[in-house]
C-alpha positions as CSV (number, residue, x, y, z in Angstrom):
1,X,-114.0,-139.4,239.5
2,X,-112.8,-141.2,242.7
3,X,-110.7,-139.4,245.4
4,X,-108.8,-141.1,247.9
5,X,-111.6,-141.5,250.7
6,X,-113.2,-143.5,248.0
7,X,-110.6,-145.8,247.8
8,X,-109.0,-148.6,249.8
9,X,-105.8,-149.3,247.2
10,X,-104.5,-149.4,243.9
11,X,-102.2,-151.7,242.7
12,X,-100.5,-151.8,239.6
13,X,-98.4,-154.1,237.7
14,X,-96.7,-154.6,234.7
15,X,-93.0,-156.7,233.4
16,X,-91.3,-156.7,230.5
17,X,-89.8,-160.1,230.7
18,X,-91.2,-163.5,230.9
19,X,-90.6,-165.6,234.4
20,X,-87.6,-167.3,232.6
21,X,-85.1,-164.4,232.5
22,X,-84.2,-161.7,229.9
23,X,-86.3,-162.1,226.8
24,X,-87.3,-160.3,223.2
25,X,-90.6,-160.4,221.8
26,X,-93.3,-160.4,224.8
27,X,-96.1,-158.6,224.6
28,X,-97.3,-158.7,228.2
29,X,-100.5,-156.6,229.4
30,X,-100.2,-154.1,232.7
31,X,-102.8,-155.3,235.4
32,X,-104.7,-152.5,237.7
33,X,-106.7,-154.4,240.7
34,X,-108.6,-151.3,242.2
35,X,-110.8,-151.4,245.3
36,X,-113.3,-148.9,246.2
37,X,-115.5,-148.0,248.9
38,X,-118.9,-149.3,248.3
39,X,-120.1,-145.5,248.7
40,X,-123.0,-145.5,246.0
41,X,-124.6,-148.1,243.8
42,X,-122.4,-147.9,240.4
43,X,-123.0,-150.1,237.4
44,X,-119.5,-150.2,235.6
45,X,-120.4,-152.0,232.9
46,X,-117.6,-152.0,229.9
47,X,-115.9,-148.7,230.9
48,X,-112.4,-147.9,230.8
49,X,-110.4,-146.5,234.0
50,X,-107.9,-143.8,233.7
51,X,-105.8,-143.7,236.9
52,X,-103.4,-140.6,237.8
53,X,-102.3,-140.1,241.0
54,X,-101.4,-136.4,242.2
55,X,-98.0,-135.1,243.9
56,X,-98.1,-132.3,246.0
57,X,-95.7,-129.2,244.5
58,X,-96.1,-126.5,246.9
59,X,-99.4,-125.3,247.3
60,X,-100.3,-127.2,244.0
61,X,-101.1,-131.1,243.4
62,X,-99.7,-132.2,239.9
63,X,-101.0,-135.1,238.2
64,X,-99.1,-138.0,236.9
65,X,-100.9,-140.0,234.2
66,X,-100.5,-143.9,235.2
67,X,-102.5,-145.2,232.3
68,X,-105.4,-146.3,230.8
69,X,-107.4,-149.8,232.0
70,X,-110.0,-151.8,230.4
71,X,-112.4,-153.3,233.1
72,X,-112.3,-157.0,232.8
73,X,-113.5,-158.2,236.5
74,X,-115.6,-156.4,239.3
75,X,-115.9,-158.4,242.1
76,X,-118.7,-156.9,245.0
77,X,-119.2,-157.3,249.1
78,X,-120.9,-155.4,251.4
79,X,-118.2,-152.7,251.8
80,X,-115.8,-153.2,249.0
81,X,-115.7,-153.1,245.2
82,X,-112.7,-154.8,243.5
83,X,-111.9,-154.0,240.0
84,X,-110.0,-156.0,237.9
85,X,-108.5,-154.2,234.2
86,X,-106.0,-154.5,231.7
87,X,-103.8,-152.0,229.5
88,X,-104.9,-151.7,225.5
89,X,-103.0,-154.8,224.8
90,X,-105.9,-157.2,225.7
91,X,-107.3,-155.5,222.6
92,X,-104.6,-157.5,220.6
93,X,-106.5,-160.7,220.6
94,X,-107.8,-160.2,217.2
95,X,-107.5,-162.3,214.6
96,X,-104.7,-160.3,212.0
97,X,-105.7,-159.5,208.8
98,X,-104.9,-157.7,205.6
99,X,-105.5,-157.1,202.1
100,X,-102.5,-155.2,201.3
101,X,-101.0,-158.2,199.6
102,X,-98.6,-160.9,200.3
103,X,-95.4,-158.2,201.6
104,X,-95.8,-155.5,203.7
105,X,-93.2,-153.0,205.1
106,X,-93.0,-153.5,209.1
107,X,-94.5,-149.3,209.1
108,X,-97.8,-151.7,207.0
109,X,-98.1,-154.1,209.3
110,X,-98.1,-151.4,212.4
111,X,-100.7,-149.6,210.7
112,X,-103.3,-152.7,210.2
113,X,-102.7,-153.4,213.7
114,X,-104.0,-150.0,214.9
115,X,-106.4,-150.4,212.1
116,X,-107.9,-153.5,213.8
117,X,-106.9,-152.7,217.2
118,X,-107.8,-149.0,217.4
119,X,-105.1,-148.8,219.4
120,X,-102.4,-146.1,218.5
121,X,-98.6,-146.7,217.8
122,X,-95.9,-144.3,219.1
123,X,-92.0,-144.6,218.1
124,X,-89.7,-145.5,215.2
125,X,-89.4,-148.7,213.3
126,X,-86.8,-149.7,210.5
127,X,-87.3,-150.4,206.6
128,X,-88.2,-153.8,206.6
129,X,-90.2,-155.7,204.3
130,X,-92.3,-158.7,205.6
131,X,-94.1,-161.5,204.8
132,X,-98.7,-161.1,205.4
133,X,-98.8,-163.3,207.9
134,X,-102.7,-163.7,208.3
135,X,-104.2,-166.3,210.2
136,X,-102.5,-165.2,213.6
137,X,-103.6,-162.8,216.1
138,X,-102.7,-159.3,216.5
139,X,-100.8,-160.1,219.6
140,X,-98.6,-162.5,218.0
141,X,-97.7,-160.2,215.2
142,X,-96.9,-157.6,217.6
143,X,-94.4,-159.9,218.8
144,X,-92.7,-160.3,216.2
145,X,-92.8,-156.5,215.6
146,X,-91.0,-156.4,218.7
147,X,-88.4,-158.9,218.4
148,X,-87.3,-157.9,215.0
149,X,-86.7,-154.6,216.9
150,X,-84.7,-156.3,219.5
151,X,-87.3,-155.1,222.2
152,X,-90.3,-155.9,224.0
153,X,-93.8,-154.5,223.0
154,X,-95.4,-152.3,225.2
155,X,-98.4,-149.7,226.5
156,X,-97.6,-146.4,227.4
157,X,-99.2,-144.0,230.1
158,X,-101.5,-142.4,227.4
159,X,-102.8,-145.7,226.1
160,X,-100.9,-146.0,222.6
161,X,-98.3,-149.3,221.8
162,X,-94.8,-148.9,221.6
163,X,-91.7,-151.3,221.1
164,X,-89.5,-150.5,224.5
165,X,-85.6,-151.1,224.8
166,X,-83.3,-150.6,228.1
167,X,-82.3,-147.1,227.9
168,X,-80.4,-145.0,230.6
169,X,-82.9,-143.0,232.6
170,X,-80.4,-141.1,234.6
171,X,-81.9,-141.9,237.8
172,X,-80.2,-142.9,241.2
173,X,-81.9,-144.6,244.2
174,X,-79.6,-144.7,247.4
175,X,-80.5,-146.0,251.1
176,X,-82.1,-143.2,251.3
177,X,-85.0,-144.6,249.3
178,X,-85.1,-147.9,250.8
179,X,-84.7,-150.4,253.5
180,X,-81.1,-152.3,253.3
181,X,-82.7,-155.9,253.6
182,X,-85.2,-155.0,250.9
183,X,-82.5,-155.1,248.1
184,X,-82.0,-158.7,246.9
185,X,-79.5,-159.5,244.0
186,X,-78.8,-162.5,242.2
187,X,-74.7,-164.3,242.1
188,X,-73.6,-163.5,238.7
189,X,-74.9,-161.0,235.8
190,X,-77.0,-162.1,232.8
191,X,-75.2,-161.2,229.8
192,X,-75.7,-161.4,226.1
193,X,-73.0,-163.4,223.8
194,X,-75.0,-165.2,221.5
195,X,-78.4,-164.8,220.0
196,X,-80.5,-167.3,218.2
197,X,-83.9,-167.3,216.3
198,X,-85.7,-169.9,214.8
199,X,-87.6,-168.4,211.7
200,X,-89.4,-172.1,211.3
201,X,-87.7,-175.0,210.3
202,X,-84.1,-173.3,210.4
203,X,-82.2,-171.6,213.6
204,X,-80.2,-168.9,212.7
205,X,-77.5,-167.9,215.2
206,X,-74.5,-165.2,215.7
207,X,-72.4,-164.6,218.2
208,X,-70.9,-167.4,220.1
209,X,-70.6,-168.1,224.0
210,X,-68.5,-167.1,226.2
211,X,-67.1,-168.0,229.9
212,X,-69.4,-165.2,231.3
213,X,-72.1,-164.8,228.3
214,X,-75.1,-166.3,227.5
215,X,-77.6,-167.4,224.7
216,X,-80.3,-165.7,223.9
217,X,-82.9,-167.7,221.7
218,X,-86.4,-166.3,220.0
219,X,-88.5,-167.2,217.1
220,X,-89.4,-165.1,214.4
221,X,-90.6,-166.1,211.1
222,X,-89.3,-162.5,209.2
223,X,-86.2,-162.3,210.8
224,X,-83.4,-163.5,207.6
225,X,-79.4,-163.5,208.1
226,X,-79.0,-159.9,207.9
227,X,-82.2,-158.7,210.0
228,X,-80.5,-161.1,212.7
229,X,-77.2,-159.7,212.4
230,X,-78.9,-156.1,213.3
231,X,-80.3,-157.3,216.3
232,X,-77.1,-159.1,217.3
233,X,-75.3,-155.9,217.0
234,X,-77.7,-154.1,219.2
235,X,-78.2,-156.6,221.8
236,X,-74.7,-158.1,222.4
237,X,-73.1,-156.9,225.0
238,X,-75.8,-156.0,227.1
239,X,-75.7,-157.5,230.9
240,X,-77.3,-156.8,233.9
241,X,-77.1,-158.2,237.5
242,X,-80.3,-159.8,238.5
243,X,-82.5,-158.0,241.6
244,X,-85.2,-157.2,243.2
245,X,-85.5,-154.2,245.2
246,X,-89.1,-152.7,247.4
247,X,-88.9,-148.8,248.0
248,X,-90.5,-145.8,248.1
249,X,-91.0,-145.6,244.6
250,X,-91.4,-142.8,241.8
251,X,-94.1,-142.4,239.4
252,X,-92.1,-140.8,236.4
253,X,-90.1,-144.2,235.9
254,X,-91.4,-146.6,233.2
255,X,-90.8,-150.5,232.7
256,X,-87.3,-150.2,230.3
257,X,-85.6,-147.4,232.2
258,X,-82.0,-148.0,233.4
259,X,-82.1,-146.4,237.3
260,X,-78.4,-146.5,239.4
261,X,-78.7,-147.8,242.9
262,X,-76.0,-147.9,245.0
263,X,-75.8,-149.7,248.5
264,X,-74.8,-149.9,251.9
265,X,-71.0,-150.7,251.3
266,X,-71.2,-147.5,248.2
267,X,-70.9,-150.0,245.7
268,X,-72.9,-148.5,242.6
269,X,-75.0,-150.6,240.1
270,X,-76.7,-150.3,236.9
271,X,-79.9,-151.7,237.0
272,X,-82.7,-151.9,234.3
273,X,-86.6,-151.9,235.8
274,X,-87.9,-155.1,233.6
275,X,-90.6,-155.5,236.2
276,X,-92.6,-152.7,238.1
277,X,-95.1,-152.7,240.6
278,X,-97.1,-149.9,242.3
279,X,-99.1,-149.9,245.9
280,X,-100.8,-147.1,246.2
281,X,-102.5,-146.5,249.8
282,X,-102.7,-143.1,250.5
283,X,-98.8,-143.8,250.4
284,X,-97.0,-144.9,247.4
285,X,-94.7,-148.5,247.7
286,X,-93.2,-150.1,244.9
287,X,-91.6,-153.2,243.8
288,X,-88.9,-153.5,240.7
289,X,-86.5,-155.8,239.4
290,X,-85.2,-158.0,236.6
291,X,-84.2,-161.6,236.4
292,X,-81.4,-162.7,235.0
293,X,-80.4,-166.6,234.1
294,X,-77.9,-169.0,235.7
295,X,-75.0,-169.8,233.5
296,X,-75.1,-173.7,234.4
């Protein structure tokens, strides 16, 4: 167990989008760089990190769970130790397989994905029926798990994979909470009119563009006319204005949430946190945002 005069900083950082804009289907891994006082001779070997940082509540400190890291890097000097680790989804690398047949139900295909993984799933998934598709990795199959949810795969605080869509968190950040130059937002919102998947040889589309709506496109070898239709219907619609934003940060919000920020002038946004990222210095910082994608 490490204190803070053992350490120098944690950082932690985790998206749920890829660098181009919005996006269904990733399955990206939260990185924790760590550095620690060189106070005794430790030999990390394989281990696992679980990081909470405590809040004082009165006279009492409660913890907040941050997660759980698998060491991948450590890196030595003469003072320093700097640790580099990755959620449970580097554990995802496997190769997929299965002999439960040729079709599996989507609840199958989670459960041979623990099976091999060892990591847990958490959450609800619909009825469908899929085709074995053996010969990719776990992590691929997970992302199609997640885009024939309409969502982005994803490890929670306690370790276990989940399949995360925006939701409303219910949370407001003012000026209050951070510097007015520190708020950055793109010219026009990213929203969804159209969506697309190639399932191989074939795209499938529904929806159709509009003045102020956009494409979004995918691949997915399970996803038929009618699975795409159900994604369509929960995915159209949903817009955002791109931004960036550093502040004080809170450790109870998770990559997905929806927070409200509203600015100088009092002009009130919705924003969802598609990327998050924690300093931790004896003071906590943090960076969030989402990109959208130019119209032209």
């Amino acid at each position: 167990v490490y204190e803070n005069r053992d350490i120098v900083d944690i950082v932690i950082d985790g998206s749920l989008q890829s660098s181009d804009g919005f996006s269904i289907g990733n399955t990206n891994s939260q990185t924790l760089d760590l550095i620690l006082l060189n106070t005794e001779e430790v030999i990390y070997g394989t281990s696992t990190i679980k990081v909470e940082i405590g809040l004082g509540v009165g006279s009492q400190i409660e913890y907040i769970p941050i997660g759980i890291y698998n060491i991948d890097d450590i890196e030595k000097s003469d003072y320093t130790t700097k640790i580099t680790a990755y959620d449970n989804m580097i554990k995802f690398e496997y190769v997929f397989f299965t002999d439960l047949g040729e079709t599996l139900t989507l609840q199958q295909v989670v459960s041979e994905l623990t099976r091999i993984t060892g990591v847990e799933f958490t959450g609800n998934l619909p009825g469908y029926t899929v085709k074995n598709l053996e010969g990719y990795t776990c992590r691929e199959v997970l992302g199609y798990v997640a885009s024939i949810c309409g969502g982005n795969a994803h490890i929670t605080r306690d370790g276990k994979f989940t399949i995360t869509t925006p939701i409303e968190a219910n949370y407001s950040i003012t000026t209050d909470n951070y510097f007015i130059g520190d708020y950055k937002r793109e010219e026009t919102k990213y929203k969804i009119g159209k969506v697309s998947c190639k399932t191989g040889e074939e795209v499938l589309s529904k929806g159709d563009l509009g003045v102020d709506s956009m494409e979004l496109q995918f691949e997915n070898p399970w996803v038929n006319d009618s699975i795409l239709t159900e994604i369509y219907n929960k995915l159209v619609g949903f817009e955002y204005l791109g931004y960036t934003m550093k502040w004080q940060g809170d450790l109870s919000l998770d990559l997905g949430d929806i927070v409200t920020i509203t600015d100088k002038k009092d002009e009130v946004r919705k924003h969802p946190i598609l990327s998050q990222k924690f300093t931790y210095t004896g003071g906590l910082t943090s960076e969030i945002g989402a990109k959208g994608e130019n119209k032209n």
